[in-house]
VMD Tcl script that builds the backbone (N, CA, C; Angstrom):
set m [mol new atoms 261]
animate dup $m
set s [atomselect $m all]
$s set {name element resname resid chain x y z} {
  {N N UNK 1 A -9.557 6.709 -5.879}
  {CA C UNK 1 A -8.317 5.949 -5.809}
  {C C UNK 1 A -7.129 6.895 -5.735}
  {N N UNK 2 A -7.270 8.288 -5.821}
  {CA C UNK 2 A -5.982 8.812 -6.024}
  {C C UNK 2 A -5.759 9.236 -4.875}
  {N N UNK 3 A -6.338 9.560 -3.517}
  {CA C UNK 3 A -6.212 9.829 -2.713}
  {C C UNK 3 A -5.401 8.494 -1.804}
  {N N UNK 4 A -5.662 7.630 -2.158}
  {CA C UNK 4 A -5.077 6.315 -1.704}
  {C C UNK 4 A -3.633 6.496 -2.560}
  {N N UNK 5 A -3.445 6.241 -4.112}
  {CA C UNK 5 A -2.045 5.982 -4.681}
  {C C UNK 5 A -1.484 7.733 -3.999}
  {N N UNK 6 A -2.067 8.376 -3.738}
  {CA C UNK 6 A -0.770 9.780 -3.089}
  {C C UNK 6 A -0.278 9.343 -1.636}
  {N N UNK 7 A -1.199 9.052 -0.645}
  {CA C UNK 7 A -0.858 8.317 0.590}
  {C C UNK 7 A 0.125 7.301 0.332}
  {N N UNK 8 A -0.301 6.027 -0.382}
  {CA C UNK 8 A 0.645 5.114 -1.056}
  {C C UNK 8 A 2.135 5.355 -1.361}
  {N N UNK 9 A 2.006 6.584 -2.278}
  {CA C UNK 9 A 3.403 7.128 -2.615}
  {C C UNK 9 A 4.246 7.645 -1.339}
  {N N UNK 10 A 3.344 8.586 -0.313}
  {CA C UNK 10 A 4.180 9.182 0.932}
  {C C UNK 10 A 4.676 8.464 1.558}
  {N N UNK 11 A 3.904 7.279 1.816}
  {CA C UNK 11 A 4.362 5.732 2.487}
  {C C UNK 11 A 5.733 5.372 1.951}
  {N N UNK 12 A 5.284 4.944 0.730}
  {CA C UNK 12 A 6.441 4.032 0.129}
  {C C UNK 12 A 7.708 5.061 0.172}
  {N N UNK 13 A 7.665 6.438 0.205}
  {CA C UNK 13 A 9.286 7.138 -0.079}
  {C C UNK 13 A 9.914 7.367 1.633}
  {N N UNK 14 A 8.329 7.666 2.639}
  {CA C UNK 14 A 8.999 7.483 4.001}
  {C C UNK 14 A 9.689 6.251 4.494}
  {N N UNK 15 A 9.349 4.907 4.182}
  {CA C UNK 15 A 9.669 4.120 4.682}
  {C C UNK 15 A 11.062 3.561 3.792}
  {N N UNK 16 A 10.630 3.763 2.425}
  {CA C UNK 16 A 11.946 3.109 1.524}
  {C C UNK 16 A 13.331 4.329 1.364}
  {N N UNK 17 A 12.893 5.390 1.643}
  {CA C UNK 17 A 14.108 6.693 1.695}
  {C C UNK 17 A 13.970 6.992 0.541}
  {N N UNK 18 A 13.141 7.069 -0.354}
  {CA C UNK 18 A 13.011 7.262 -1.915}
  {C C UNK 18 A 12.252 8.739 -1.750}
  {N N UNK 19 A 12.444 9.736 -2.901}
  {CA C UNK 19 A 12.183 11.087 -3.028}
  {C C UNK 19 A 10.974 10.560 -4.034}
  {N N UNK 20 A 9.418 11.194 -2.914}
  {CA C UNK 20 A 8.325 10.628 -3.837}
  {C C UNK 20 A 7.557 10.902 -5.224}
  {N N UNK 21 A 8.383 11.846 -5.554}
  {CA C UNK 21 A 8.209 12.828 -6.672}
  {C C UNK 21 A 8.788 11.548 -7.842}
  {N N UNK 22 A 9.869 10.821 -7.578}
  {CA C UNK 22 A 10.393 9.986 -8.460}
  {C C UNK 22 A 8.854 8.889 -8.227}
  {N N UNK 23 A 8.023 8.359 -7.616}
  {CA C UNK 23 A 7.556 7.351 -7.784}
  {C C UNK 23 A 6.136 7.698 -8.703}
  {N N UNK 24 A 5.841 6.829 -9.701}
  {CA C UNK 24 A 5.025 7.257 -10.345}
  {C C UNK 24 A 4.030 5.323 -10.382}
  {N N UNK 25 A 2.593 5.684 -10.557}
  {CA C UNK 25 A 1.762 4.219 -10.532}
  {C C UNK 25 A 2.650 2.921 -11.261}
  {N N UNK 26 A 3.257 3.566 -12.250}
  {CA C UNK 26 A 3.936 2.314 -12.850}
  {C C UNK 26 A 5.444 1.873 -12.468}
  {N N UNK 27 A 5.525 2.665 -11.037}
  {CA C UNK 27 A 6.941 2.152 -10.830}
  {C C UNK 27 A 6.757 0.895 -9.543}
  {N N UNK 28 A 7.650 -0.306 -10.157}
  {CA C UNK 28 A 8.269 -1.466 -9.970}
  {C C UNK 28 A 8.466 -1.069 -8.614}
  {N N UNK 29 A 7.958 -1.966 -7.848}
  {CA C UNK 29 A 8.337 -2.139 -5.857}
  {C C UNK 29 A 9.666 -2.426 -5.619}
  {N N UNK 30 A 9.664 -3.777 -6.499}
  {CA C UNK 30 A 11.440 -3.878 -6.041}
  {C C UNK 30 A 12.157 -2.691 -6.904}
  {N N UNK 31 A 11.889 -2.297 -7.275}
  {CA C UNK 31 A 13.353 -1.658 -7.892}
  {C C UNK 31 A 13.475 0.157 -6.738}
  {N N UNK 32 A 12.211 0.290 -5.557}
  {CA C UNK 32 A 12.416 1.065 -4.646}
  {C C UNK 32 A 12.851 0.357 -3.071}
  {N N UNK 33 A 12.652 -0.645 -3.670}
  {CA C UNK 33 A 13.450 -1.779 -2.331}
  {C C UNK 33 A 12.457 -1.757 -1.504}
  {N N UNK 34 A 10.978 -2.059 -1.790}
  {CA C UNK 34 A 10.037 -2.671 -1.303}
  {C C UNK 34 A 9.726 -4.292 -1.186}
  {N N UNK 35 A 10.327 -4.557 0.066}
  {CA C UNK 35 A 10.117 -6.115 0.396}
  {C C UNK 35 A 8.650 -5.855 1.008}
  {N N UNK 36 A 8.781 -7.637 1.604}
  {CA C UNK 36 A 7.427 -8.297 2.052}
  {C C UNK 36 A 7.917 -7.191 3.535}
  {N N UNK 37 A 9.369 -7.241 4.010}
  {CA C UNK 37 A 9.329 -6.271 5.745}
  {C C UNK 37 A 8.580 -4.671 5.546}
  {N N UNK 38 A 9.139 -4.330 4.195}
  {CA C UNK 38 A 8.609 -2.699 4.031}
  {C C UNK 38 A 7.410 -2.536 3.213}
  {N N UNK 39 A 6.983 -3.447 3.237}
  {CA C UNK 39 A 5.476 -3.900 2.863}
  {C C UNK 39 A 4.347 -3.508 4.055}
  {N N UNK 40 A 5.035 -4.663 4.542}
  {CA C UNK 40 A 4.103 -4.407 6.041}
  {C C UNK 40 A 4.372 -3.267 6.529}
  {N N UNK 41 A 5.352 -2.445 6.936}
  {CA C UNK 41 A 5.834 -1.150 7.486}
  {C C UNK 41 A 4.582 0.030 6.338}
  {N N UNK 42 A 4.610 -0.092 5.292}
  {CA C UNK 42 A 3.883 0.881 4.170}
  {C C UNK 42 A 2.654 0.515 4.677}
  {N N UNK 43 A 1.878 -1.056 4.876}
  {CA C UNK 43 A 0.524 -0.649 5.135}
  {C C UNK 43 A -0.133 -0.155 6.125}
  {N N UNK 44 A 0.826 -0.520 7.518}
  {CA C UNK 44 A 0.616 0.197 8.739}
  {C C UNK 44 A 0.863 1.869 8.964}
  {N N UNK 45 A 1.300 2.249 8.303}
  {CA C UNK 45 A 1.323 3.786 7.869}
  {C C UNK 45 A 0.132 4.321 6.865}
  {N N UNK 46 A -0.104 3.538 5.839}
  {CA C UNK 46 A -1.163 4.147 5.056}
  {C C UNK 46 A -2.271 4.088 6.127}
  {N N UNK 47 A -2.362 2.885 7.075}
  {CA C UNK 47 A -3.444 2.798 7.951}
  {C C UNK 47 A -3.429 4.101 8.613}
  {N N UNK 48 A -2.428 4.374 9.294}
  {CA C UNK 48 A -2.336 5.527 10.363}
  {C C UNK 48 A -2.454 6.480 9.558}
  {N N UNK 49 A -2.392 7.188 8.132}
  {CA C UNK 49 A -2.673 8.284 7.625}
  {C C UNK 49 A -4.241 7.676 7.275}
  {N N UNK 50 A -4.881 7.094 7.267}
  {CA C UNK 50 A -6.517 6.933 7.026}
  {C C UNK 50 A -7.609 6.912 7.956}
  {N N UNK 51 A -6.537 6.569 9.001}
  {CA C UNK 51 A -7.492 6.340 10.601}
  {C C UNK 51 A -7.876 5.215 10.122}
  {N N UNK 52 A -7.441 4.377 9.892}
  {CA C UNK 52 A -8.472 3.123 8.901}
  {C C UNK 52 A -7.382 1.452 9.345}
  {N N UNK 53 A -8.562 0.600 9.820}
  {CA C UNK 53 A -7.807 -0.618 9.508}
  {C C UNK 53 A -7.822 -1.195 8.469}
  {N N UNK 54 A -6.671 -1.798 7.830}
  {CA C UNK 54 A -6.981 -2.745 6.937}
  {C C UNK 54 A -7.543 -4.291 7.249}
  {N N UNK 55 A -8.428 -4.873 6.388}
  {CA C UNK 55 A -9.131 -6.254 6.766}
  {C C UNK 55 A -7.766 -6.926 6.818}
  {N N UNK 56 A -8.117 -7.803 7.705}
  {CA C UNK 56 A -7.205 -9.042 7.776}
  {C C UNK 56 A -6.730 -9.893 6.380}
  {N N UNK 57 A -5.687 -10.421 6.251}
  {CA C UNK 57 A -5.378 -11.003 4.754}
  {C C UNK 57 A -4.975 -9.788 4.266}
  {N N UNK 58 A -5.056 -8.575 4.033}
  {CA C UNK 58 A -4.434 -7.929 3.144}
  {C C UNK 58 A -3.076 -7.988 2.444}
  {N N UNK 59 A -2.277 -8.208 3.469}
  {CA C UNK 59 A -0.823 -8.280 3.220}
  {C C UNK 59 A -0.384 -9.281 2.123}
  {N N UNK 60 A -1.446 -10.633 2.729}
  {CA C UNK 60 A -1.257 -11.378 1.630}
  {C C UNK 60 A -1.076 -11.527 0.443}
  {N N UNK 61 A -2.719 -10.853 -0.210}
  {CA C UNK 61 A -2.868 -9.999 -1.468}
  {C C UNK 61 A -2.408 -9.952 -1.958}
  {N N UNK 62 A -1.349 -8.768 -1.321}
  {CA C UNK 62 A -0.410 -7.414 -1.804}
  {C C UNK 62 A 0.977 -8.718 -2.432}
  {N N UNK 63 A 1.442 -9.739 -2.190}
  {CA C UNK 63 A 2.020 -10.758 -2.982}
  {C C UNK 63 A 2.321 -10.952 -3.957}
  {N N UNK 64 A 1.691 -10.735 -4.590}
  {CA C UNK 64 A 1.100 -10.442 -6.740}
  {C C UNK 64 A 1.394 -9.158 -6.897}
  {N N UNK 65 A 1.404 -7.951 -6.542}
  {CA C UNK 65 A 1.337 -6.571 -6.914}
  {C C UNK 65 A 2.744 -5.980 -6.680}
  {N N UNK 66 A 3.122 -5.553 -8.425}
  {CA C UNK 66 A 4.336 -5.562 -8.501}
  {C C UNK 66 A 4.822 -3.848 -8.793}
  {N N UNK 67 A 3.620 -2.982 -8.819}
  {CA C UNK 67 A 3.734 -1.500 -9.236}
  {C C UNK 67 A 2.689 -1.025 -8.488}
  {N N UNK 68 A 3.036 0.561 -7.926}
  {CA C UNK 68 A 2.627 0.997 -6.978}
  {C C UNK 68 A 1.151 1.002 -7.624}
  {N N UNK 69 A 0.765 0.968 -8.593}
  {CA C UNK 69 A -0.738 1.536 -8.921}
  {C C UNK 69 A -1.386 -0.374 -8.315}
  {N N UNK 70 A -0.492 -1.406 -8.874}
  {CA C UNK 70 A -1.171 -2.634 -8.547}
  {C C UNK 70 A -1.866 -2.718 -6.943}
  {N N UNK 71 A -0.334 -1.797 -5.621}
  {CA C UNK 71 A -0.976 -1.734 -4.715}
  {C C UNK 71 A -1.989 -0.961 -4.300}
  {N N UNK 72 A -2.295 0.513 -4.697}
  {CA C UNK 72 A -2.840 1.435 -5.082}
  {C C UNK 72 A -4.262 0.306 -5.157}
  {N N UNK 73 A -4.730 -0.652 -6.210}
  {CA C UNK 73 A -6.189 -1.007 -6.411}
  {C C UNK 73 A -6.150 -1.582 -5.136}
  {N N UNK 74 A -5.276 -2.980 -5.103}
  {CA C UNK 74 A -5.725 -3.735 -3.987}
  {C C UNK 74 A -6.323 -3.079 -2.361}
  {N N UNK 75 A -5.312 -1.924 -2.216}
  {CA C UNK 75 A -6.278 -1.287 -1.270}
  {C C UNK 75 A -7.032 -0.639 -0.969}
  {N N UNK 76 A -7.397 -0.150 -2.304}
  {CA C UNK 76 A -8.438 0.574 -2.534}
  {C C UNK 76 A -9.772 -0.232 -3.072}
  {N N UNK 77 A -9.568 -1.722 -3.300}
  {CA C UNK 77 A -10.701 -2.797 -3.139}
  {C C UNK 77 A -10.875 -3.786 -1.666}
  {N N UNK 78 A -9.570 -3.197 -0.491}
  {CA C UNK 78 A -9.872 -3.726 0.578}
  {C C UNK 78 A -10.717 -2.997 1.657}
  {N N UNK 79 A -10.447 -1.315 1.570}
  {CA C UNK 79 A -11.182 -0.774 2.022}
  {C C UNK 79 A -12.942 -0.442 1.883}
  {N N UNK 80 A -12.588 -1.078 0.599}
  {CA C UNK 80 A -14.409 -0.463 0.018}
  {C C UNK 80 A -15.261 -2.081 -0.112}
  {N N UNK 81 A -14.364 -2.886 0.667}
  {CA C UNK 81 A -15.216 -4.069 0.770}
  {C C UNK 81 A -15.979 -4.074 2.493}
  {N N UNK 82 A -16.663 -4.864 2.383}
  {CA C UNK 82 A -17.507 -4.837 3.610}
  {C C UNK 82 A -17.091 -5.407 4.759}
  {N N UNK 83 A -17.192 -4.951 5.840}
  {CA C UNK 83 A -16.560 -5.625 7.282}
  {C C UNK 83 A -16.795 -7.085 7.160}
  {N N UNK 84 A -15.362 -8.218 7.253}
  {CA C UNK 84 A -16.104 -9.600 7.548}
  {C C UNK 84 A -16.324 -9.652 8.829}
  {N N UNK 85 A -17.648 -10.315 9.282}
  {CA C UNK 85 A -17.669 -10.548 10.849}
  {C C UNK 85 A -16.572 -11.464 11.735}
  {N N UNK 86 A -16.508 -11.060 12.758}
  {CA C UNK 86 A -15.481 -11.993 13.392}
  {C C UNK 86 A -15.829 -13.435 13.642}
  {N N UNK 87 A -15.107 -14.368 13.380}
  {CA C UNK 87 A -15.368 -16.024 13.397}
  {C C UNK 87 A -15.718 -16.461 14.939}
}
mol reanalyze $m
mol bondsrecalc $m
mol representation Tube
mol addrep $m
């Protein structure tokens, strides 16, 4: 997981203008001015630093998760879940 919350952190200070050294697992999204827009902007970057898609629905999820470590699990329980097949 820590390889995910350090990506996480590079994300969240590139996209929010925040110096990532200040962000630590227990710091509050909104209070780095992480909306639902720089939400989506953070997961499409963690993607592109993983080579990795995220499953569909993720974003959703991420709704409830109010500190970087909360997002930190969720995607680190979206990646290590199993491909759903396509409908």
């Amino acid at each position: 997981m820590k390889r995910i919350e350090e990506l996480l952190i590079a994300s969240i200070a590139e996209v929010c203008g925040v110096d990532a050294a200040t962000l630590r697992p227990d710091t509050l999204l909104e209070d780095v001015g992480v909306d639902s827009l720089a939400s989506a902007e953070v997961l499409v970057d963690v993607e592109i630093r993983l080579g990795r898609q995220l499953p569909t629905g993720t974003l959703r999820k991420l709704e409830s998760a109010q500190t970087v470590a909360d997002v930190a699990a969720l995607l680190e329980a979206a990646f290590e879940a199993p491909p759903q097949p396509a409908p």
